[in-house]
C-alpha positions as CSV (number, residue, x, y, z in Angstrom):
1,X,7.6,13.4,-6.0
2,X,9.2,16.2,-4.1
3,X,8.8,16.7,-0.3
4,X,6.9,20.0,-1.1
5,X,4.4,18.2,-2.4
6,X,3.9,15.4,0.5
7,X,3.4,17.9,2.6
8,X,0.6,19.5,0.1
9,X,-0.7,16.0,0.6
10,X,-0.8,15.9,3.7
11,X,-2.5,19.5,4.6
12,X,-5.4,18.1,1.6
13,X,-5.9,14.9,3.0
14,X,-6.2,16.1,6.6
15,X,-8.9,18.7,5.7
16,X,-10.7,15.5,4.5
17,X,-9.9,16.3,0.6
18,X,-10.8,13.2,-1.6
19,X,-7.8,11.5,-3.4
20,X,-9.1,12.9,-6.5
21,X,-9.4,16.5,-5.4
22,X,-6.2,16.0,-4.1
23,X,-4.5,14.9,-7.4
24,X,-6.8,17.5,-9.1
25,X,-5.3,20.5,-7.8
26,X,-1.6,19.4,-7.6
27,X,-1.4,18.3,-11.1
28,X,-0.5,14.5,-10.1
29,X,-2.3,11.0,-11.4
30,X,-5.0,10.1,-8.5
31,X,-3.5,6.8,-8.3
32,X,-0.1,8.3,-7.3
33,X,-1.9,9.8,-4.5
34,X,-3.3,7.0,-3.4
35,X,-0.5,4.7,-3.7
36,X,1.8,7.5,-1.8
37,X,-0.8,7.9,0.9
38,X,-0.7,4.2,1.7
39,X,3.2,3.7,1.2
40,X,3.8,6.3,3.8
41,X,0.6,5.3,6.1
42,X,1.1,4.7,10.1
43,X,-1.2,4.1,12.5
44,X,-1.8,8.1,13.3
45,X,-2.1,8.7,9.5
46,X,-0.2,9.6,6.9
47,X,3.2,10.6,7.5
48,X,5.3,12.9,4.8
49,X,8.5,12.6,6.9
50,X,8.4,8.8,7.2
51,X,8.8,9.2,2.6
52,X,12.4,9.2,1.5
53,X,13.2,12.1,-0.8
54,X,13.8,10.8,-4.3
């Protein structure tokens, strides 16, 4: 997953997008979403940054 696209992720999911619509319009599995959503969870949220580029 590139960076680009946790920061898609994030924008989605903080305008309250479902996993689902989330996976939906980016072309990804919904269960990618939600496993990258809780790998790269804090207590404020979800954090893009805190994901290490692969």
């Amino acid at each position: 997953m590139t960076q680009n696209q946790r920061y898609q992720i994030y924008a989605r999911h903080d305008l309250g997008m479902s996993r689902r619509q989330i996976a939906r319009e980016l072309g990804i599995h919904n269960s990618t979403i939600s496993r990258e959503l809780r790998r790269n969870a804090t207590t404020s949220g979800y954090d893009p940054e805190q994901a290490s580029p692969q």
